[in-house]
PDB file as gemmi writes it, atoms N, CA and C in Angstrom:
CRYST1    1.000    1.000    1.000  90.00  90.00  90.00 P 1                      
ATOM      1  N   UNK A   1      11.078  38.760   9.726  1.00  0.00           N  
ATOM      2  CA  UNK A   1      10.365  37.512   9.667  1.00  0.00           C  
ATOM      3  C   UNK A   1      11.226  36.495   8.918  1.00  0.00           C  
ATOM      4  N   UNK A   2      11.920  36.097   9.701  1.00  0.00           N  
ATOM      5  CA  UNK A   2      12.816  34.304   8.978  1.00  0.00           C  
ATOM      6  C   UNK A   2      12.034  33.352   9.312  1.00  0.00           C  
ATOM      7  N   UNK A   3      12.544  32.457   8.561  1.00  0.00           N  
ATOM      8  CA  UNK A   3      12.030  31.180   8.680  1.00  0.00           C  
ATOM      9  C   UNK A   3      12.073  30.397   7.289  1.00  0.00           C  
ATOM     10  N   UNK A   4      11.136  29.841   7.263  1.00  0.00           N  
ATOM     11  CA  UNK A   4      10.734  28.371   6.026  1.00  0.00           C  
ATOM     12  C   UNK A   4       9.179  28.192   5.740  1.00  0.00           C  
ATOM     13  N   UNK A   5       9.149  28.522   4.615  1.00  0.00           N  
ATOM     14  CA  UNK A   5       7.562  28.246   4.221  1.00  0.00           C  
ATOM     15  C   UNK A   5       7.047  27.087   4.351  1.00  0.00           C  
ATOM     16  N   UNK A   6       6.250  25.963   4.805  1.00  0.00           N  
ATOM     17  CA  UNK A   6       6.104  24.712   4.711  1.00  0.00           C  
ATOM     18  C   UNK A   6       4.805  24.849   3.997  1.00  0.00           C  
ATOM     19  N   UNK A   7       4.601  23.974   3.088  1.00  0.00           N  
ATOM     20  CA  UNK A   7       2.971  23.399   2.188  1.00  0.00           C  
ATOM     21  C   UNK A   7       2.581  22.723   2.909  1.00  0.00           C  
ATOM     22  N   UNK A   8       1.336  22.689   3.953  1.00  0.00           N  
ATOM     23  CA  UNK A   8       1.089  21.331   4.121  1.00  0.00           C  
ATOM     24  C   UNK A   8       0.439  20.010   2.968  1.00  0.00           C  
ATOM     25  N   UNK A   9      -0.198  19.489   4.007  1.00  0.00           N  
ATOM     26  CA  UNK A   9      -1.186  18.602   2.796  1.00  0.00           C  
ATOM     27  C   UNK A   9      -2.505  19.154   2.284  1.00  0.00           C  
ATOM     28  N   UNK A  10      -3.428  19.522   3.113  1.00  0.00           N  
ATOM     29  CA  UNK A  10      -4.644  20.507   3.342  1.00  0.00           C  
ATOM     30  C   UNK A  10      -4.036  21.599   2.615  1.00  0.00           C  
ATOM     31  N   UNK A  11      -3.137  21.947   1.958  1.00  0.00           N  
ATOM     32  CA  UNK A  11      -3.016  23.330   0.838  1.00  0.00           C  
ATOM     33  C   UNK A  11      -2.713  24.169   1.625  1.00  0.00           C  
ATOM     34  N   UNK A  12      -2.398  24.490   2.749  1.00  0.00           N  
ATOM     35  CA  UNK A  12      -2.214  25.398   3.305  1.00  0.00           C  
ATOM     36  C   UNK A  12      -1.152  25.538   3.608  1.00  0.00           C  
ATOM     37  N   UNK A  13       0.023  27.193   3.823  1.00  0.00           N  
ATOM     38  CA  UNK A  13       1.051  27.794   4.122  1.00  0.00           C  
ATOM     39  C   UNK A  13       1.074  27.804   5.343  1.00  0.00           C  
ATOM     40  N   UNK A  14       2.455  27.797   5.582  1.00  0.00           N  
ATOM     41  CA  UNK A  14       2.894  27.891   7.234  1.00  0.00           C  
ATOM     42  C   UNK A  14       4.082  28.435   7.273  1.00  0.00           C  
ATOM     43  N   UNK A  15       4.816  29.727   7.970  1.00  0.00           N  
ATOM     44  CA  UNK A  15       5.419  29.732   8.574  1.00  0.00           C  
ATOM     45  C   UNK A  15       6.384  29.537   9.260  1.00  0.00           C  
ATOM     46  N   UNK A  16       7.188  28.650   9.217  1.00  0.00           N  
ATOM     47  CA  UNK A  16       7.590  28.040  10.378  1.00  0.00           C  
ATOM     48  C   UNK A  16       9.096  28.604  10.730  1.00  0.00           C  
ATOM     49  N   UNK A  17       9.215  29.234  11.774  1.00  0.00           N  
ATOM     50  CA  UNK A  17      10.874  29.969  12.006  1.00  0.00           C  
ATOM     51  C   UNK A  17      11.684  29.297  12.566  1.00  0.00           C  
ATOM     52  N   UNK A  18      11.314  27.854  13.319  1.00  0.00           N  
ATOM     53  CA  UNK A  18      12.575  27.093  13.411  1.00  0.00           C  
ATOM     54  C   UNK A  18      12.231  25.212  12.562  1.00  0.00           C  
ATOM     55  N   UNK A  19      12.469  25.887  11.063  1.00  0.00           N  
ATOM     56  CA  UNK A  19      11.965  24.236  10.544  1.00  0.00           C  
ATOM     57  C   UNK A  19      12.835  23.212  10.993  1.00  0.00           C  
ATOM     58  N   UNK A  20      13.720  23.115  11.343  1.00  0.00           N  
ATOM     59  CA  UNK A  20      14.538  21.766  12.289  1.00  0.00           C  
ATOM     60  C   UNK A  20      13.715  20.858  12.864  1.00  0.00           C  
ATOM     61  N   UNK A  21      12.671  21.462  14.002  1.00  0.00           N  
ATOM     62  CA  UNK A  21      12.265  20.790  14.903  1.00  0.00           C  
ATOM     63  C   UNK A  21      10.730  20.357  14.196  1.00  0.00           C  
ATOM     64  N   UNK A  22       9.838  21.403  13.464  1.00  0.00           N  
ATOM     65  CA  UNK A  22       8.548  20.827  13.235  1.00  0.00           C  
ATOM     66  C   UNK A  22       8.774  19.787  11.813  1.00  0.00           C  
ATOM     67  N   UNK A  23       9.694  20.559  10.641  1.00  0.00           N  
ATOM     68  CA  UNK A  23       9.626  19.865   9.570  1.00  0.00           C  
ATOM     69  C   UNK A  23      10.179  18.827   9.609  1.00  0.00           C  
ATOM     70  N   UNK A  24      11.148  18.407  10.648  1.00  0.00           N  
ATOM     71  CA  UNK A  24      11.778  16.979  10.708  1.00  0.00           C  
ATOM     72  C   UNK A  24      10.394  15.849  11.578  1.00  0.00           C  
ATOM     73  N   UNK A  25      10.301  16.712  12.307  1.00  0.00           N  
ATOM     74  CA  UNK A  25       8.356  16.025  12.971  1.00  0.00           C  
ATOM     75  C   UNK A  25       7.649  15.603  11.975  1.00  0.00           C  
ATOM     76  N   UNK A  26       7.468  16.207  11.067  1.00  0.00           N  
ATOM     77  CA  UNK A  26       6.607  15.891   9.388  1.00  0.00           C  
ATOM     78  C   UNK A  26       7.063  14.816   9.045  1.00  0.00           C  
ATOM     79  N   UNK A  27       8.185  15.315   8.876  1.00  0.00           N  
ATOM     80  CA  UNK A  27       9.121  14.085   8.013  1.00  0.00           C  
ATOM     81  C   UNK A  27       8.907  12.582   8.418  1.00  0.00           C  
ATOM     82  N   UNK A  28       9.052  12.917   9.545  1.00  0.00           N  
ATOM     83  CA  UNK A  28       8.966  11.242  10.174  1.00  0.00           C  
ATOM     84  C   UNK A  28       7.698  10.484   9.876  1.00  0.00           C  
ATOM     85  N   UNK A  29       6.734  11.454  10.381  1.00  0.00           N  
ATOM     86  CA  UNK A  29       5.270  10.859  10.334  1.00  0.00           C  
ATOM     87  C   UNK A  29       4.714  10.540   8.885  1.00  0.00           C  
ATOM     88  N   UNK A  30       5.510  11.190   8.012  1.00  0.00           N  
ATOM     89  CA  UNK A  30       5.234  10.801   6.827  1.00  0.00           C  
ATOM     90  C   UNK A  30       5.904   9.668   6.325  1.00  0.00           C  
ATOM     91  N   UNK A  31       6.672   9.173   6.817  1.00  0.00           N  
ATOM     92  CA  UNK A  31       7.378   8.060   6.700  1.00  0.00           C  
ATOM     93  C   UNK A  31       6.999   6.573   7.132  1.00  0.00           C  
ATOM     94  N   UNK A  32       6.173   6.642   7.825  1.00  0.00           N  
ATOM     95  CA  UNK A  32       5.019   5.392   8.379  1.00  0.00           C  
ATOM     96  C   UNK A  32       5.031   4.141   7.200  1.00  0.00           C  
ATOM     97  N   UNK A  33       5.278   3.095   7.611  1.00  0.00           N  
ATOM     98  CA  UNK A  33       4.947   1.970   7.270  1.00  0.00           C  
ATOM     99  C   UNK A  33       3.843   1.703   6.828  1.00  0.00           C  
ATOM    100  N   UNK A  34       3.277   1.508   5.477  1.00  0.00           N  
ATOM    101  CA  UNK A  34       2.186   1.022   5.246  1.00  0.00           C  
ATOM    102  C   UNK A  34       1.841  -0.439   5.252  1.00  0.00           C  
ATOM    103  N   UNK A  35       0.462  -0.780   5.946  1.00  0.00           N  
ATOM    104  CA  UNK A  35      -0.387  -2.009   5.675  1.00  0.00           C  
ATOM    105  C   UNK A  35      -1.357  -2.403   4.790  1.00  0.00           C  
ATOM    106  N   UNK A  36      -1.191  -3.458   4.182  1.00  0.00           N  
ATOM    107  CA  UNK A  36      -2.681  -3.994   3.784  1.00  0.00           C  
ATOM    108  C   UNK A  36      -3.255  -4.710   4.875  1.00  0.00           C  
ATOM    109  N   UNK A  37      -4.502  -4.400   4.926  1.00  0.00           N  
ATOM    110  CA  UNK A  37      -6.025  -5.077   6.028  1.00  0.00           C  
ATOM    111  C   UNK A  37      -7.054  -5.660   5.125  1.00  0.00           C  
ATOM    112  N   UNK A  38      -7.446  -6.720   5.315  1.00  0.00           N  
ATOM    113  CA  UNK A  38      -8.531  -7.342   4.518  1.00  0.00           C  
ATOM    114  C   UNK A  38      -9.679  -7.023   5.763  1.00  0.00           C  
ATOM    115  N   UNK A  39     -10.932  -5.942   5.170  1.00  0.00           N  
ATOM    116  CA  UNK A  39     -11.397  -5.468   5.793  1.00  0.00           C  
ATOM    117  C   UNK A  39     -12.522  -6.827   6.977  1.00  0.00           C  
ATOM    118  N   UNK A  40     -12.968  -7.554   5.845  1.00  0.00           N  
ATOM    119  CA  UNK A  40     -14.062  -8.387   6.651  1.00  0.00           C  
ATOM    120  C   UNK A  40     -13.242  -8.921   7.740  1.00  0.00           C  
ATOM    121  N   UNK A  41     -12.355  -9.453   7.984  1.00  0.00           N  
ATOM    122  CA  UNK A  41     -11.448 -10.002   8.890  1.00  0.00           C  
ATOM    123  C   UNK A  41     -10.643  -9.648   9.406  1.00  0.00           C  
ATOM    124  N   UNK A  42     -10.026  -8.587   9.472  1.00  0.00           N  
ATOM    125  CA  UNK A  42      -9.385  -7.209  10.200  1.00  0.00           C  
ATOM    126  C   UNK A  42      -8.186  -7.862  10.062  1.00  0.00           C  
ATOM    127  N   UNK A  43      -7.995  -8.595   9.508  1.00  0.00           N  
ATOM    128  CA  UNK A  43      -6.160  -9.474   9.643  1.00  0.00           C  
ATOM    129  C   UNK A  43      -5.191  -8.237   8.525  1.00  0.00           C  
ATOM    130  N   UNK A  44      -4.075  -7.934   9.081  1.00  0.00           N  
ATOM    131  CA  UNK A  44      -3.357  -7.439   8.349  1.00  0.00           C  
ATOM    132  C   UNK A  44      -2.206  -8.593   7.250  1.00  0.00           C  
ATOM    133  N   UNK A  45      -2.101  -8.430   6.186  1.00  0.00           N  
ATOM    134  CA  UNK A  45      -1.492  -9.233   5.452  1.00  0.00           C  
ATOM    135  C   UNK A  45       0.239  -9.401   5.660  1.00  0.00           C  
ATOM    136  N   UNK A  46       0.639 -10.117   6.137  1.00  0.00           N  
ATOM    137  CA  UNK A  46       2.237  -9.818   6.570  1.00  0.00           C  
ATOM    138  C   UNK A  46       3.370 -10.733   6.087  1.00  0.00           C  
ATOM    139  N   UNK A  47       2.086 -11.752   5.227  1.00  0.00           N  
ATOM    140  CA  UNK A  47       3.003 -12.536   4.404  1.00  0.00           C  
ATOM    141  C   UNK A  47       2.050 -12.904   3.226  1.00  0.00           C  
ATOM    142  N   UNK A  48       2.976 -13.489   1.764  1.00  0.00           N  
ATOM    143  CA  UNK A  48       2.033 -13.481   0.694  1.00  0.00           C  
ATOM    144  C   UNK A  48       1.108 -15.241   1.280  1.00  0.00           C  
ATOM    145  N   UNK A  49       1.914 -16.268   2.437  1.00  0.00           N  
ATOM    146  CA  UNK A  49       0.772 -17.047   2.243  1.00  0.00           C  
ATOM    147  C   UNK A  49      -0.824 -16.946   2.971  1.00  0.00           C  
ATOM    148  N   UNK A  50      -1.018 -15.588   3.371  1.00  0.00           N  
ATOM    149  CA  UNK A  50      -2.418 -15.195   4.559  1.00  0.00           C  
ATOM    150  C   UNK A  50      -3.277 -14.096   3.023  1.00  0.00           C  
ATOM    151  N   UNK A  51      -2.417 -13.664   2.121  1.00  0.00           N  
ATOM    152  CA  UNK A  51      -2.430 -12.411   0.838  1.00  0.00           C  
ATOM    153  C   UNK A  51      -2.608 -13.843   0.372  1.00  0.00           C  
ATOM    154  N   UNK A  52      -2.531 -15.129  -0.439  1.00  0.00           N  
ATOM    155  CA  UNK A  52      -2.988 -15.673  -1.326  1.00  0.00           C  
ATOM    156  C   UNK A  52      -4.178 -16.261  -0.841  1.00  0.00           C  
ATOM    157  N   UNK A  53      -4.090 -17.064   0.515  1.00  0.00           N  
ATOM    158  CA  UNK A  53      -5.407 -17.293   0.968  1.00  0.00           C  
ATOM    159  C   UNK A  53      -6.830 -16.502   0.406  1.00  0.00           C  
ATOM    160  N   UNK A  54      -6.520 -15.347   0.676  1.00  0.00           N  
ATOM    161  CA  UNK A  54      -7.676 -15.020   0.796  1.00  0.00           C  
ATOM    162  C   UNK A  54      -7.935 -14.112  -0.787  1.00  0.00           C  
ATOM    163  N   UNK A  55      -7.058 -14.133  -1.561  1.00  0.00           N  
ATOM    164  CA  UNK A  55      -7.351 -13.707  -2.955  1.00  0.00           C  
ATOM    165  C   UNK A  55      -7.961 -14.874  -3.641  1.00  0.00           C  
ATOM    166  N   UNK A  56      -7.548 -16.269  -3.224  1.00  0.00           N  
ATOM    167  CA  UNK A  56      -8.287 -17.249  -4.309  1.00  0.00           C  
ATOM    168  C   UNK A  56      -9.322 -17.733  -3.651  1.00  0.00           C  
ATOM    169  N   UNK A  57      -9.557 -17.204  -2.095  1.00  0.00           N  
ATOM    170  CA  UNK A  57     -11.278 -16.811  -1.768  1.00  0.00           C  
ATOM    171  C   UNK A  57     -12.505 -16.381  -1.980  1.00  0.00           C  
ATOM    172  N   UNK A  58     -11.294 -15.250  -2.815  1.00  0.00           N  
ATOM    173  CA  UNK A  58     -12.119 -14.178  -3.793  1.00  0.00           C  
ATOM    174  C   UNK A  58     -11.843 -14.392  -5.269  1.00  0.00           C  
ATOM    175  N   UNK A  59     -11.709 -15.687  -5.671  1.00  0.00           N  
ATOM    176  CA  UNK A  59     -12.258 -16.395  -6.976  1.00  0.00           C  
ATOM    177  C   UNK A  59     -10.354 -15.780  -8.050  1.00  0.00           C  
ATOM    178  N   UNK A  60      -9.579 -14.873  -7.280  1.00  0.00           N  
ATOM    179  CA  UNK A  60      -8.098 -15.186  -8.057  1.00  0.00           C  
ATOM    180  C   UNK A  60      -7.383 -16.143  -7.856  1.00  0.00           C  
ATOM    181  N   UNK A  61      -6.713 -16.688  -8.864  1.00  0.00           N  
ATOM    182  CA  UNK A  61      -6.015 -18.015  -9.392  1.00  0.00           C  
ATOM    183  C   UNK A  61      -4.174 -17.518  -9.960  1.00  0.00           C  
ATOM    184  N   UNK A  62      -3.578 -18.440  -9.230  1.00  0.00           N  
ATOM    185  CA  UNK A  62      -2.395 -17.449  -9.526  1.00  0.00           C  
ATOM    186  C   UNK A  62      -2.047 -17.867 -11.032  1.00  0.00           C  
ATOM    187  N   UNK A  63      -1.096 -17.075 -11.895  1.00  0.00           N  
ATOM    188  CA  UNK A  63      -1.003 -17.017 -13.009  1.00  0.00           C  
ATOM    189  C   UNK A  63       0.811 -17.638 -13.160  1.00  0.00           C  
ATOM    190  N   UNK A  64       0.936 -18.399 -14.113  1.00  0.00           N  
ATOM    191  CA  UNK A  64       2.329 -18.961 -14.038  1.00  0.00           C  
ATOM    192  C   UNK A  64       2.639 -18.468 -15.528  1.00  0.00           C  
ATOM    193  N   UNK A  65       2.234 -17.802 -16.415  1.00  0.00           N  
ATOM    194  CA  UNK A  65       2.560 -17.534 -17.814  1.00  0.00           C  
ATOM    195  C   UNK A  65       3.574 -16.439 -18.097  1.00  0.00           C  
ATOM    196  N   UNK A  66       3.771 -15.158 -16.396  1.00  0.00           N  
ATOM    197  CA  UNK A  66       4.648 -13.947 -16.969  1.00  0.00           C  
ATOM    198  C   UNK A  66       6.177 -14.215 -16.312  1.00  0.00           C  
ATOM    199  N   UNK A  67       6.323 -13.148 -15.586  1.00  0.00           N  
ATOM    200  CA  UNK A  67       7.785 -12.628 -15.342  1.00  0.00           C  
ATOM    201  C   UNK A  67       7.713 -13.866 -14.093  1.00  0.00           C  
ATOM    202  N   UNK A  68       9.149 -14.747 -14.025  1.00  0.00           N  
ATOM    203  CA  UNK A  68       9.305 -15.557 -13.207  1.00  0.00           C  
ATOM    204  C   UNK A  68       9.899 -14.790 -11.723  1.00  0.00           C  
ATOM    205  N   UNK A  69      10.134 -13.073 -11.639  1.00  0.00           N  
ATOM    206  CA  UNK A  69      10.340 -12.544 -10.409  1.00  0.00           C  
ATOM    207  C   UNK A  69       9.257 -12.277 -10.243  1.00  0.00           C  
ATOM    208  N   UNK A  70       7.927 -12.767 -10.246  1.00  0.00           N  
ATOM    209  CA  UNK A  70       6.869 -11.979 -10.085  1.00  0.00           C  
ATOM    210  C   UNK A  70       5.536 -13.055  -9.424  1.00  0.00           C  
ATOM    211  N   UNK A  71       4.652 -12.618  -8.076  1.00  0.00           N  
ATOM    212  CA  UNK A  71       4.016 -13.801  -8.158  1.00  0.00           C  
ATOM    213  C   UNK A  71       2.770 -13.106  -8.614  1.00  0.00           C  
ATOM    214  N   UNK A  72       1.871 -13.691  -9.637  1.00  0.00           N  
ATOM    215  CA  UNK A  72       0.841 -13.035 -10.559  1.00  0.00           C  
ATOM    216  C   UNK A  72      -0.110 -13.964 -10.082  1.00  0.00           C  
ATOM    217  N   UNK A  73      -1.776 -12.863 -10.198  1.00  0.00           N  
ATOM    218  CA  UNK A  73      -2.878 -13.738  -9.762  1.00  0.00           C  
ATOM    219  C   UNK A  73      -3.814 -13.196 -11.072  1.00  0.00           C  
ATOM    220  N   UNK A  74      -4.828 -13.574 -11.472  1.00  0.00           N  
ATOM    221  CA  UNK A  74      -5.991 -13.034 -12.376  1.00  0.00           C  
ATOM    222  C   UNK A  74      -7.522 -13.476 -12.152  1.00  0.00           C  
ATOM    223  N   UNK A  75      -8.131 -13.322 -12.752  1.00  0.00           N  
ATOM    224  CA  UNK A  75      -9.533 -14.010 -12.468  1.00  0.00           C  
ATOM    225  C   UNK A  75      -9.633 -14.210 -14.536  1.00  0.00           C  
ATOM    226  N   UNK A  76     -10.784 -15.187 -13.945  1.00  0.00           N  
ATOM    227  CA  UNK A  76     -11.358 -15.490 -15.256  1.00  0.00           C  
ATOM    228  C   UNK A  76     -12.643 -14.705 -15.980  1.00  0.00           C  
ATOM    229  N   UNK A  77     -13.139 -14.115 -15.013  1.00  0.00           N  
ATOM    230  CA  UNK A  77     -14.453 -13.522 -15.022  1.00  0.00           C  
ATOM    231  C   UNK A  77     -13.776 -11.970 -15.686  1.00  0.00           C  
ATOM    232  N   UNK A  78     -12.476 -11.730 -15.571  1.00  0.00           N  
ATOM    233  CA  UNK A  78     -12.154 -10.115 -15.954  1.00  0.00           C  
ATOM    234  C   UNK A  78     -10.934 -10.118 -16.183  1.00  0.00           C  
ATOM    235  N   UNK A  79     -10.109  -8.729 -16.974  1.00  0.00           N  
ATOM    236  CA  UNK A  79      -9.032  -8.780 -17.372  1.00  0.00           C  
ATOM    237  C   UNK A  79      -7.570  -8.411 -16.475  1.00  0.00           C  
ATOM    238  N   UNK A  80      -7.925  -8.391 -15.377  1.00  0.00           N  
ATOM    239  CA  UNK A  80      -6.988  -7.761 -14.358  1.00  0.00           C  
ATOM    240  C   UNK A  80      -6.075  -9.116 -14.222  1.00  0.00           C  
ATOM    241  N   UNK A  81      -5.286  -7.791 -13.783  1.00  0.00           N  
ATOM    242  CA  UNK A  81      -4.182  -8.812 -13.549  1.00  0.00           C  
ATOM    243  C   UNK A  81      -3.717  -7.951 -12.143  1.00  0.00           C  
ATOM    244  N   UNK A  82      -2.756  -9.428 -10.996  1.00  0.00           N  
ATOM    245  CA  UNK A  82      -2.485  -8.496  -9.760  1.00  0.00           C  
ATOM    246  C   UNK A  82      -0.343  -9.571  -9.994  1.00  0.00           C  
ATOM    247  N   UNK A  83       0.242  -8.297  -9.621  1.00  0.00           N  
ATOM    248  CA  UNK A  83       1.303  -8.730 -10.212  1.00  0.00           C  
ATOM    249  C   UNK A  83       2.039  -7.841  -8.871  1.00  0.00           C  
ATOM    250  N   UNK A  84       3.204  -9.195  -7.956  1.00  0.00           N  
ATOM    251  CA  UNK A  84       3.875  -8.937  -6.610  1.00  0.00           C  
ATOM    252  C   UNK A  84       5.071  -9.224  -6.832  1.00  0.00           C  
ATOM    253  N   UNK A  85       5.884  -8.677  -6.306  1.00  0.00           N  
ATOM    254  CA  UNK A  85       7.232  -9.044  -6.451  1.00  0.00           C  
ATOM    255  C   UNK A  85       7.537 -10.266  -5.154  1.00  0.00           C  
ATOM    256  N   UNK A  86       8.431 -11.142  -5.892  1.00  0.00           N  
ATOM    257  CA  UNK A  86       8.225 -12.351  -5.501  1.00  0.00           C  
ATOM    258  C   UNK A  86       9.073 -12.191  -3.160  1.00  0.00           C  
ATOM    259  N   UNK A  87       9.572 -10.990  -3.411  1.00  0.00           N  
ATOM    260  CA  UNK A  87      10.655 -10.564  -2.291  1.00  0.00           C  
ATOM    261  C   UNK A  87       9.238 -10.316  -1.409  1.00  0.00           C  
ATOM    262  N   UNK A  88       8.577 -10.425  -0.248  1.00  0.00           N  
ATOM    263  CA  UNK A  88       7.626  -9.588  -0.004  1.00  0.00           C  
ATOM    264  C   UNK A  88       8.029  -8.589   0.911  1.00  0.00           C  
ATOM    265  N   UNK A  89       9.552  -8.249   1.288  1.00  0.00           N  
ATOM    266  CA  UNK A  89      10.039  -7.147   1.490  1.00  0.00           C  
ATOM    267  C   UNK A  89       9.893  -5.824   0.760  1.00  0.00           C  
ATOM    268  N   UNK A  90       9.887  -6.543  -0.434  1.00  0.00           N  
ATOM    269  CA  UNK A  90       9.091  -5.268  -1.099  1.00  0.00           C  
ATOM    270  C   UNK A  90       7.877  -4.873  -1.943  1.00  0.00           C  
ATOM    271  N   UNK A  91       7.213  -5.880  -0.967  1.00  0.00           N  
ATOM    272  CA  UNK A  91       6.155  -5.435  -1.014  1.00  0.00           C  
ATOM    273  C   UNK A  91       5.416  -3.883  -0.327  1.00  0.00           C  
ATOM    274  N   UNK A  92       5.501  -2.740  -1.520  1.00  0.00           N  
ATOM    275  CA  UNK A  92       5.220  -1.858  -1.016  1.00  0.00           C  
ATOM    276  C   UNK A  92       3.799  -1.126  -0.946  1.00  0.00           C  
ATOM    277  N   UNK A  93       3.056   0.093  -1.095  1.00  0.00           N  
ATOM    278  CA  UNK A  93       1.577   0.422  -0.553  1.00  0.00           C  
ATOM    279  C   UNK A  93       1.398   0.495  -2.356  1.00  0.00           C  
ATOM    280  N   UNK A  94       2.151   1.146  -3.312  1.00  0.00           N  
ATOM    281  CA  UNK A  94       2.017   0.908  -4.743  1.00  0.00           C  
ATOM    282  C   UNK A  94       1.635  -0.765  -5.101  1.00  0.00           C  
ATOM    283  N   UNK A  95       1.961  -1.860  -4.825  1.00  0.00           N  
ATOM    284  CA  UNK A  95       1.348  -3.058  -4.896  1.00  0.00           C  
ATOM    285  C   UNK A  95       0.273  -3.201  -4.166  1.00  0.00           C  
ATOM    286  N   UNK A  96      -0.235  -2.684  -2.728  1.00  0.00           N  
ATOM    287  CA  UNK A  96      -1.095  -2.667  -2.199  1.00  0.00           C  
ATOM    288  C   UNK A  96      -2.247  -1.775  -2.331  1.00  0.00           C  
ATOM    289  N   UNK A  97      -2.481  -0.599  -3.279  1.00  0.00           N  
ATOM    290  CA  UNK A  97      -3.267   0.231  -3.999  1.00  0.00           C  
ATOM    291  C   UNK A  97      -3.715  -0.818  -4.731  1.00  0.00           C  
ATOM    292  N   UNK A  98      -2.871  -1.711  -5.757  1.00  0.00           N  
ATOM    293  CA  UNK A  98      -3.488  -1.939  -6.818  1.00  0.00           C  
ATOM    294  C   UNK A  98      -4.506  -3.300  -6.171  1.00  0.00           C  
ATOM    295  N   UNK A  99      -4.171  -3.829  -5.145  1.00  0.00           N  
ATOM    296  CA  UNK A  99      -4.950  -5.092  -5.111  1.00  0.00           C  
ATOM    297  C   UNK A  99      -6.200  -4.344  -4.433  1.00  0.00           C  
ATOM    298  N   UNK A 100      -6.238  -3.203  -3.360  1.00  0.00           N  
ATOM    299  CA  UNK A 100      -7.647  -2.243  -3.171  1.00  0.00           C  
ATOM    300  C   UNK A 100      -8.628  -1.755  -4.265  1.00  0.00           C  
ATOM    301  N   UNK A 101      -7.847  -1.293  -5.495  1.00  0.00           N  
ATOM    302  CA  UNK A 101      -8.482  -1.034  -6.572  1.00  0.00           C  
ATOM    303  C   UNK A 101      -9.560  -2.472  -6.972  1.00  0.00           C  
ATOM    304  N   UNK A 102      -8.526  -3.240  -7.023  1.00  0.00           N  
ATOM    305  CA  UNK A 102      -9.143  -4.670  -7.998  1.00  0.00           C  
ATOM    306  C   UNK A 102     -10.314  -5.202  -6.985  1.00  0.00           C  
ATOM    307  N   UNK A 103     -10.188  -5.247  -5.851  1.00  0.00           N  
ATOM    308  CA  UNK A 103     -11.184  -5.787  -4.461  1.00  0.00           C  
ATOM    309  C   UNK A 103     -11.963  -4.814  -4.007  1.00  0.00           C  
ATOM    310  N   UNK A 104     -12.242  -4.088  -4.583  1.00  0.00           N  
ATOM    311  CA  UNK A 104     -12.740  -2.746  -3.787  1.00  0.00           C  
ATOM    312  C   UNK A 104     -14.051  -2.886  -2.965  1.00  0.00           C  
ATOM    313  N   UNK A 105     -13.981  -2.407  -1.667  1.00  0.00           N  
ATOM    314  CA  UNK A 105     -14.705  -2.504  -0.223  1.00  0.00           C  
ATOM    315  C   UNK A 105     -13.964  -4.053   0.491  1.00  0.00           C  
ATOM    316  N   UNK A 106     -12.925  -4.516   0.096  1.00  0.00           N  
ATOM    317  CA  UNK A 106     -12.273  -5.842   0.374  1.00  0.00           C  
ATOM    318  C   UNK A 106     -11.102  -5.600   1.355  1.00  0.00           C  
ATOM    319  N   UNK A 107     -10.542  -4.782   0.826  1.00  0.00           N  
ATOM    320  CA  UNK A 107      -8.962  -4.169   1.204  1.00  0.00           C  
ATOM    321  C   UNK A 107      -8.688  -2.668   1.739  1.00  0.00           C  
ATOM    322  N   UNK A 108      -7.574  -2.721   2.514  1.00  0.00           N  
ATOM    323  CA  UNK A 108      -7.646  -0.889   2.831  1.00  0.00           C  
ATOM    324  C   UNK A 108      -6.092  -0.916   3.182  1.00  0.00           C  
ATOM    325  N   UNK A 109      -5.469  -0.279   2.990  1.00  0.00           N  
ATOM    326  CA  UNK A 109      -4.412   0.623   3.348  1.00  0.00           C  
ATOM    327  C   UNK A 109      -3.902   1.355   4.038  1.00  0.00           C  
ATOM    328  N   UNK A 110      -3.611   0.843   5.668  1.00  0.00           N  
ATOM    329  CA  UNK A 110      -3.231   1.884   6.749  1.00  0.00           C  
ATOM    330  C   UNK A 110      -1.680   1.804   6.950  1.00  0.00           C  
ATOM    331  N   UNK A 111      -1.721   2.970   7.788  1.00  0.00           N  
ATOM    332  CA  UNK A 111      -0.229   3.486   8.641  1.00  0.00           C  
ATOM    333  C   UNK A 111       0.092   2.490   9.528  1.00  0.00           C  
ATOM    334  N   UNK A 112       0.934   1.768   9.380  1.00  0.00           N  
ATOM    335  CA  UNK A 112       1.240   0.645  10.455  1.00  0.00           C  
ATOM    336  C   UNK A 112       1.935   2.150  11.752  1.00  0.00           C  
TER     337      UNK A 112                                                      
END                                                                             
């Protein structure tokens, strides 16, 4: 019995005697592009000016006081802070967690 143990995600062991072909299959699919979706409006966010629209919709105000690589929003009503790197190339799903957290039932996070 050769082969390669693979973990999946579901916790479970596998097998696999020629990992070339399935674990490079994994690989890829795990590699997916992530989106932010503003749920009420199904628009995916693909630039920060459609992402500011609709944050100071939702009562955030951008913040000019921190890091000048950074474009920062807050509210007044609470202590959060939402903090983007000014590139939105890299804008990655770690910046896009945190604005789901702060909006929550607002925002979601798919596999482009």
């Amino acid at each position: 019995m050769a082969g390669v143990w693979i973990f999946k995600n579901n916790g479970v062991m596998q097998l696999v005697e020629n990992p070339g072909s399935e674990y490079a299959e994994a690989k890829r699919g795990a590699s997916k592009r992530k989106v932010l979706v503003h749920l009420p409006s199904g628009q995916v966010m693909s630039s920060y000016n459609s992402l500011d629209q609709i944050l100071r919709s939702l009562g955030w105000e951008r913040y000019y006081g921190g890091d000048p690589d950074l474009y920062q929003f807050h509210k007044h009503s609470s202590i959060d802070l939402i903090s983007l790197p000014k590139d939105f190339d890299k804008f990655s799903s770690v910046y896009m967690y945190d604005i789901v957290v702060k909006n929550p039932n607002l925002f979601h996070v798919r596999d482009m």
